[in-house]
Backbone as a chain_set.jsonl record, in Angstrom:
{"seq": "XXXXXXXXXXXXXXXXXXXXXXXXXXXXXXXXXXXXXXXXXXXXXXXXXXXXXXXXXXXXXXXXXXXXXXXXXXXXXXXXXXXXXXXXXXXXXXXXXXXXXXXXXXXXXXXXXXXXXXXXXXXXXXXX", "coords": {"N": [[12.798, 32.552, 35.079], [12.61, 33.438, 32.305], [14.81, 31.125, 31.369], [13.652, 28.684, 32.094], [11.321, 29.421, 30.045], [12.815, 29.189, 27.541], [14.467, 26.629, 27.71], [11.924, 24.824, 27.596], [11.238, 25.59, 25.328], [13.047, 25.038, 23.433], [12.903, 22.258, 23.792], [10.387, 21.163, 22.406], [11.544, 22.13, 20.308], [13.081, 20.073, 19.881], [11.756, 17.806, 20.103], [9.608, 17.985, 17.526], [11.466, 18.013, 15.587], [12.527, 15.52, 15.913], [10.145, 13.694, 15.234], [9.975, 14.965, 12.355], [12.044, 13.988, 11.133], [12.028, 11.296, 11.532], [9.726, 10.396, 10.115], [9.183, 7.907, 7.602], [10.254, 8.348, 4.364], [9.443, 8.639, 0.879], [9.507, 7.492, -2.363], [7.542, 7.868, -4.628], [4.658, 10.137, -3.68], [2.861, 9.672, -0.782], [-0.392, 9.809, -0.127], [-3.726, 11.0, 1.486], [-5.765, 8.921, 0.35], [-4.111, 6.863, 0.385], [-4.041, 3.9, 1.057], [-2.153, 1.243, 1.762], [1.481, 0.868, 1.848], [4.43, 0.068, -0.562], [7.375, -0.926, -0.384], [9.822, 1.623, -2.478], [7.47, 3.506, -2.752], [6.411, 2.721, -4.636], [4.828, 0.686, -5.211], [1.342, 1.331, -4.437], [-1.63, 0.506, -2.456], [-4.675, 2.078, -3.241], [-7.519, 3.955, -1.834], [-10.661, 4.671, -2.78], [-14.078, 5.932, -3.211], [-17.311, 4.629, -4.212], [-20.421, 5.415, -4.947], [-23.442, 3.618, -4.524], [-26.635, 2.43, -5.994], [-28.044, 2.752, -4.229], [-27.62, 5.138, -2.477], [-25.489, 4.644, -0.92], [-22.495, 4.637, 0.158], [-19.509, 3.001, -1.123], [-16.214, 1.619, 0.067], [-13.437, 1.118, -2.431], [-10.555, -0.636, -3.49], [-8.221, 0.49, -4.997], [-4.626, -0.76, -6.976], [-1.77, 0.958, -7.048], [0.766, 1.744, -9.725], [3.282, 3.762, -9.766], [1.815, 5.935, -10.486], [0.037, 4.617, -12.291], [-2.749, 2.563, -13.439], [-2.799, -0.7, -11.977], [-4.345, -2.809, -10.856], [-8.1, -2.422, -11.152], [-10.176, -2.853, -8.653], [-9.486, -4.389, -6.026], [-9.934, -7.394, -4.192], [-8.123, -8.675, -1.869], [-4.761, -8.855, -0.185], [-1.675, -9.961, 0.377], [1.965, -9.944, 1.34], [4.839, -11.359, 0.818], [8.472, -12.161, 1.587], [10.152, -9.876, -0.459], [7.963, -9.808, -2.102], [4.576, -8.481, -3.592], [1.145, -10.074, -3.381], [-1.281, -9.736, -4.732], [-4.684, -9.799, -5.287], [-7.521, -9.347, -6.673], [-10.061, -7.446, -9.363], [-9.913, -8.492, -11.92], [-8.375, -10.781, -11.983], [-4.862, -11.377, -10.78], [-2.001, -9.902, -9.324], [0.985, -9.974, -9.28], [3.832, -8.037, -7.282], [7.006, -7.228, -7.568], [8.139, -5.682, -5.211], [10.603, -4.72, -4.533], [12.447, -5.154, -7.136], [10.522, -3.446, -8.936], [9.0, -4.48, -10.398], [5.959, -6.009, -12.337], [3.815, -8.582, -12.403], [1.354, -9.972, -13.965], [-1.889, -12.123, -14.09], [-4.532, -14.133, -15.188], [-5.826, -15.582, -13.331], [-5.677, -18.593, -10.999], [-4.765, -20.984, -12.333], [-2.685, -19.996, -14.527], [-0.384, -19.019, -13.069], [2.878, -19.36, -12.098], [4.917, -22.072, -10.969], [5.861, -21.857, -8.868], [4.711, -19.052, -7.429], [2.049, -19.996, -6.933], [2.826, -22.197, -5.338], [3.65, -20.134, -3.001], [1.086, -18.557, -2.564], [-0.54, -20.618, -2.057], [0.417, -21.273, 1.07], [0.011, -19.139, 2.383], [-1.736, -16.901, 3.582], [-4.209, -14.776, 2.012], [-4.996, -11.075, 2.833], [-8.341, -9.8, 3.788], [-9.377, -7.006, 2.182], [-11.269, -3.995, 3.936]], "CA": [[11.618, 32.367, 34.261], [13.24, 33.329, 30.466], [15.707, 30.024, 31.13], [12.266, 27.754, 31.907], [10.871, 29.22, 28.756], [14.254, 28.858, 26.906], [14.446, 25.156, 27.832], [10.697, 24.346, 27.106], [11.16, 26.104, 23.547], [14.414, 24.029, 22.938], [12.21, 20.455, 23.859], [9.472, 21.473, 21.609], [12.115, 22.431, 18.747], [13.718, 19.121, 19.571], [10.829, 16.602, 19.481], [9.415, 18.459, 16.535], [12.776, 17.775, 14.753], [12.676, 14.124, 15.801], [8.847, 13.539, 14.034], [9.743, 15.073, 11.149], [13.128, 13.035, 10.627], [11.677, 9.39, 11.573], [9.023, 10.111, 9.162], [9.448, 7.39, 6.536], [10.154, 9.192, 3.08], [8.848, 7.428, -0.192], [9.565, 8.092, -4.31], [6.309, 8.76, -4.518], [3.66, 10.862, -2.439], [1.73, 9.079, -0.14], [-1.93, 10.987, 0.628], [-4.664, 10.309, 2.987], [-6.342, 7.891, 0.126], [-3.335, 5.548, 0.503], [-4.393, 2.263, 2.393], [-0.838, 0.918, 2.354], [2.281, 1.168, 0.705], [5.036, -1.115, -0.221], [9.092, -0.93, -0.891], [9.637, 2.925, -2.226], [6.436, 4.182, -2.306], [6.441, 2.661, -6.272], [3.327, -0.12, -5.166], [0.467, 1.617, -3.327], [-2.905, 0.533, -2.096], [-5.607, 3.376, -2.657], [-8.969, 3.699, -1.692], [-11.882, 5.283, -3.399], [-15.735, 5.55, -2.824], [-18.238, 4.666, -5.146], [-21.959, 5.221, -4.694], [-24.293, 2.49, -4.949], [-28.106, 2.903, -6.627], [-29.229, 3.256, -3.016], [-26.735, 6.415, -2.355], [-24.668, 4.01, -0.142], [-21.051, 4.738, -0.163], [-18.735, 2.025, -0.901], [-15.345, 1.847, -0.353], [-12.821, -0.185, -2.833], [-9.369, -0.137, -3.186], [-7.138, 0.045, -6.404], [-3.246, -1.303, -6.842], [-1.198, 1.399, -8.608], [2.017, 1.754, -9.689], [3.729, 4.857, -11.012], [0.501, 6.547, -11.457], [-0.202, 3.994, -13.429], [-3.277, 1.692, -12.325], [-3.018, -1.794, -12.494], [-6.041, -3.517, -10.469], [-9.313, -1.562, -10.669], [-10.694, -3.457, -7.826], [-8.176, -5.231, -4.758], [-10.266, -7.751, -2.803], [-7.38, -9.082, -0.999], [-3.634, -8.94, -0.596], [-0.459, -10.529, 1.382], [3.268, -9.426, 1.047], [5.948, -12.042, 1.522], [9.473, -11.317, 0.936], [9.56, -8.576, -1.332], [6.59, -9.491, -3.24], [2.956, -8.195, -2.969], [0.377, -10.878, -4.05], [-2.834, -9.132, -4.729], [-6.475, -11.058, -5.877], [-9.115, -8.758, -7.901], [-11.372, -7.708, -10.498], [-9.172, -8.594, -13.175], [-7.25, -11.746, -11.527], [-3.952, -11.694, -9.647], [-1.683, -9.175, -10.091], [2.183, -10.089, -8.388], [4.74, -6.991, -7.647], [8.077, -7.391, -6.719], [8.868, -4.204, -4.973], [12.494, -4.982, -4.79], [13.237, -4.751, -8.175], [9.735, -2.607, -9.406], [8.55, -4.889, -11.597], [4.969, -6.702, -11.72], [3.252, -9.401, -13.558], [-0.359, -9.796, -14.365], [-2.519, -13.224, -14.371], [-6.008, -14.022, -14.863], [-6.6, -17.089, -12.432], [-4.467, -19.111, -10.326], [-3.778, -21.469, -12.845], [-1.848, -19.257, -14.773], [0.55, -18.567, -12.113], [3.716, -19.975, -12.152], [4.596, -22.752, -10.231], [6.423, -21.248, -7.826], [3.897, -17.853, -6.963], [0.96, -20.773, -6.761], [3.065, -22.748, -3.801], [3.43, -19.075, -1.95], [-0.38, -18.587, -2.144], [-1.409, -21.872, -0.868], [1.315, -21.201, 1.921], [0.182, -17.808, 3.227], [-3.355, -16.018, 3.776], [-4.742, -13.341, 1.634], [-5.694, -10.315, 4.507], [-8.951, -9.301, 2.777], [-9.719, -5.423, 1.94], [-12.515, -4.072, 4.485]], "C": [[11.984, 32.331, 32.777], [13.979, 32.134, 30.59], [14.706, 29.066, 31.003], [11.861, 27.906, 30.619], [12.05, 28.933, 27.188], [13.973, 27.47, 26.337], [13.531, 24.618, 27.649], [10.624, 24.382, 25.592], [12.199, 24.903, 22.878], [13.721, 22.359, 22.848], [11.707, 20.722, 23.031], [10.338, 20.985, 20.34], [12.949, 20.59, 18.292], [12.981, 17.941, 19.711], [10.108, 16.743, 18.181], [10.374, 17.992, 15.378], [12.756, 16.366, 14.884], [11.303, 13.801, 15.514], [8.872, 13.425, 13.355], [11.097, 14.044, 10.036], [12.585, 11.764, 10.954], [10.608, 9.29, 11.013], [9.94, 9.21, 8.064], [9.203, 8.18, 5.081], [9.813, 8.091, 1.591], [9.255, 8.375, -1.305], [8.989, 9.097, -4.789], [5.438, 9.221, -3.832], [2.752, 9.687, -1.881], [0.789, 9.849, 0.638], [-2.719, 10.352, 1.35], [-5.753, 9.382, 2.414], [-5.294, 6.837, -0.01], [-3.887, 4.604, 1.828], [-3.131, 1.702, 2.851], [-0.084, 1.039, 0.834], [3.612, 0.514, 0.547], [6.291, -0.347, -0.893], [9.444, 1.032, -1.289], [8.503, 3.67, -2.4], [5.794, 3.819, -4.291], [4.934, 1.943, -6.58], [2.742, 0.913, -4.178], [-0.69, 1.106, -3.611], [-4.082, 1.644, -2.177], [-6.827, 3.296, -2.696], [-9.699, 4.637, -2.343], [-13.282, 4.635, -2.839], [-16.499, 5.645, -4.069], [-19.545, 4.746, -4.058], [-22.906, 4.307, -5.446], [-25.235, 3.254, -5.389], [-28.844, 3.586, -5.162], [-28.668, 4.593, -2.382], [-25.635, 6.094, -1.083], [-23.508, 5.08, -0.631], [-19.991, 3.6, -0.27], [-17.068, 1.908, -1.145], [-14.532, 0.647, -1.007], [-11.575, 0.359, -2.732], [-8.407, -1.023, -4.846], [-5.711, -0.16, -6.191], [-2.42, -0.218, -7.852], [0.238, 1.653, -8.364], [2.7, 2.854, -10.59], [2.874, 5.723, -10.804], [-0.34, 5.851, -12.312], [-1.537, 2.7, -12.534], [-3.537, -0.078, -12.955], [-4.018, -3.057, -11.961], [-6.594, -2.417, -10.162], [-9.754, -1.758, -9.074], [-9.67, -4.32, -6.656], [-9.196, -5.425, -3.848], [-9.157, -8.289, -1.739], [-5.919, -9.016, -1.255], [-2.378, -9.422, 0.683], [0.888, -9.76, 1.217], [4.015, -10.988, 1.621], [7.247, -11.733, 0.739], [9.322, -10.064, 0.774], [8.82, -8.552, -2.438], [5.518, -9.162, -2.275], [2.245, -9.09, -4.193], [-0.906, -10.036, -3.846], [-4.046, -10.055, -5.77], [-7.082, -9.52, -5.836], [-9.684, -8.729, -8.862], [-10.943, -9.041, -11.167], [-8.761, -10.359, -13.088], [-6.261, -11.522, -10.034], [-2.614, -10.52, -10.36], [0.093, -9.32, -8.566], [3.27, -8.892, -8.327], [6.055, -7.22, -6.806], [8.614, -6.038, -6.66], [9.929, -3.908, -4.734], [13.353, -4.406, -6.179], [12.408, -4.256, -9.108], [9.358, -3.175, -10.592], [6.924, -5.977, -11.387], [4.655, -8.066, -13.057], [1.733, -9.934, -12.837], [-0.801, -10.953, -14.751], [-3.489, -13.374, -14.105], [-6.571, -15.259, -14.267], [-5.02, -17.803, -11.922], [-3.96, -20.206, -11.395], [-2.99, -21.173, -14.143], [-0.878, -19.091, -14.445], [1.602, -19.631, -12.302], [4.205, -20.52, -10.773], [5.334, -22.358, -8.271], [5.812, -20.599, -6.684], [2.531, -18.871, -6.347], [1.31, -21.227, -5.48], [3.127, -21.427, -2.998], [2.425, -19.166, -1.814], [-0.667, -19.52, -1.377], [-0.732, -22.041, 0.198], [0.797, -20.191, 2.826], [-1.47, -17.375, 2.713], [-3.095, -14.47, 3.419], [-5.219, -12.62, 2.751], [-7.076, -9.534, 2.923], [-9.048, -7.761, 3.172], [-11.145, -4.996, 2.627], [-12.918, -2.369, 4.408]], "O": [[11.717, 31.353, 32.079], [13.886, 31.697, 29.443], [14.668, 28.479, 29.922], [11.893, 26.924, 29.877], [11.772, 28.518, 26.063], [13.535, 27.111, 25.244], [13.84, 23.453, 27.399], [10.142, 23.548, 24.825], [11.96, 24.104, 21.973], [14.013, 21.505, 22.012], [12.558, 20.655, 22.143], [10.141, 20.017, 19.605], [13.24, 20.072, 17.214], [13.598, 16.917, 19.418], [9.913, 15.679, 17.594], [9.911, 17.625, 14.298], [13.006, 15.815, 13.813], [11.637, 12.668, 15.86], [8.344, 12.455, 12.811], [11.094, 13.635, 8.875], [13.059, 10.992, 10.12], [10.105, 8.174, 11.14], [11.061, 9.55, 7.686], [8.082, 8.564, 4.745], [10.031, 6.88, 1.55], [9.336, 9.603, -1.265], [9.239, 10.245, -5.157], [5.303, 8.411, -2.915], [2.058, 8.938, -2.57], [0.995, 10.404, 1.718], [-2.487, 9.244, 1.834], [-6.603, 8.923, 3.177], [-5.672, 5.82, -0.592], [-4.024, 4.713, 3.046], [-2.885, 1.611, 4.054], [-0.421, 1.173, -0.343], [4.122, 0.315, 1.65], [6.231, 0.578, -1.703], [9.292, 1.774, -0.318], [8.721, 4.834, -2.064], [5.013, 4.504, -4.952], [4.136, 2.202, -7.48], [3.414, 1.347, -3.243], [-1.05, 1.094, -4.788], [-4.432, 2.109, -1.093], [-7.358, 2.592, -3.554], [-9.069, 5.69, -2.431], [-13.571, 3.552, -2.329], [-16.376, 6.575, -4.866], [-19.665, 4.351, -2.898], [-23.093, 4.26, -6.661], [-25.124, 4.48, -5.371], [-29.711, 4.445, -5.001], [-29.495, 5.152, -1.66], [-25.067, 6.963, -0.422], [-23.565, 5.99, -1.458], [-19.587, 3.286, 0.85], [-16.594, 2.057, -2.271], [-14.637, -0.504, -0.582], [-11.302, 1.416, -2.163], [-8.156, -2.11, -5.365], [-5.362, 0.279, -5.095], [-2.354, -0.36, -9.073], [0.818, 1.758, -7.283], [2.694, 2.865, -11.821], [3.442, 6.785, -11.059], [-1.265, 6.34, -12.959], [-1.36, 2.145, -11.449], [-4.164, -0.506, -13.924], [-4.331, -4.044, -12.626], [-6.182, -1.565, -9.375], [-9.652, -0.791, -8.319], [-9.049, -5.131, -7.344], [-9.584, -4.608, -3.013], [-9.566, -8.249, -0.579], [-5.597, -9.099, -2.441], [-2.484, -9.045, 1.85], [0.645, -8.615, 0.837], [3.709, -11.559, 2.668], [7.278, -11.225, -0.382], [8.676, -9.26, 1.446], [8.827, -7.78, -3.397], [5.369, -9.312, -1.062], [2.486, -9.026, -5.398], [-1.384, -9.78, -2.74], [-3.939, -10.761, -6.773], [-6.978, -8.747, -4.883], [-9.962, -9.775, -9.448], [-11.382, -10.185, -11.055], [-8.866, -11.079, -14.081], [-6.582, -11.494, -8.846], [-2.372, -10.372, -11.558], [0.152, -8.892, -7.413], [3.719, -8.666, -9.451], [6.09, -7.365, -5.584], [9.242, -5.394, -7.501], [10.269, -2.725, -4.711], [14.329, -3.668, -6.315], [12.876, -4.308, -10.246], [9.351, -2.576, -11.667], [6.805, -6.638, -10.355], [5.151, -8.292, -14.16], [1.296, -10.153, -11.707], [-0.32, -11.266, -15.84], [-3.872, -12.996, -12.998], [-7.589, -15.838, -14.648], [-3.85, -17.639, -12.268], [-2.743, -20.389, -11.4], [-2.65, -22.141, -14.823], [-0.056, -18.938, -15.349], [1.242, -20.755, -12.651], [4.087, -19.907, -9.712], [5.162, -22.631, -7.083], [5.945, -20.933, -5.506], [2.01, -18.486, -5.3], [0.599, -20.961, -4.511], [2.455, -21.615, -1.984], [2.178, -19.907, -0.862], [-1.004, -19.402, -0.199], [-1.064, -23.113, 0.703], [1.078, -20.296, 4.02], [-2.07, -17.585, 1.66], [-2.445, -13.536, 3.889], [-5.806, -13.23, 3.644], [-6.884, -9.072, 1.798], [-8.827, -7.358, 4.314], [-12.166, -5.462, 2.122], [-14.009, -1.974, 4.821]]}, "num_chains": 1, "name": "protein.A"}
């Protein structure tokens, strides 16, 4: 009976141990308002609720980086490669999470010619 509970304790200790190691680790913290999160944890997706006039709840979802926030609003976004193409309030806001750097445009034709042929290549997933 102590060897059964032995050997039960030992599985436990050793799926427990394999959970906490094939957790993916990130830069920065990822909490339970992250929506998604890209390359080291430098781009994230996060959600917030606003309340409407009618005492709705609505949820949106901001783009930040660092701490730092760079779309208020994220209706939609793709990844290819190692960029993230995001569409909101503001415009268009491109991050290459490869090498942690972004750039900021207010309409597609802005965009350089390059980032323009990805878009019309690949489908925004919208924010629900």
């Amino acid at each position: 009976m102590k060897r059964v509970f032995i050997i039960i304790l030992f599985l436990i200790l050793l799926i427990t141990l394999f959970c906490v190691l094939s957790q993916k680790h990130y830069k920065y913290p990822v909490g339970r308002d992250t929506y998604d999160v890209f390359g080291d944890g430098s781009f994230q997706l996060n959600k917030y609720y606003v309340i409407d006039p009618n005492g709705e709840h609505e949820k949106k979802v901001f783009l930040g980086f660092r701490g730092e926030v760079l779309e208020k609003e994220v209706f939609e976004y793709f990844t290819y490669n190692n960029l993230l193409f995001t569409h909101g309030e503001n415009g268009y806001v491109i991050c290459d999470f490869q090498e942690n750097k972004y750039y900021i445009y207010s309409d597609l034709n802005n965009l350089p010619y390059e980032y323009s042929q990805i878009i019309k290549k690949n489908k925004f997933h919208k924010i629900n």
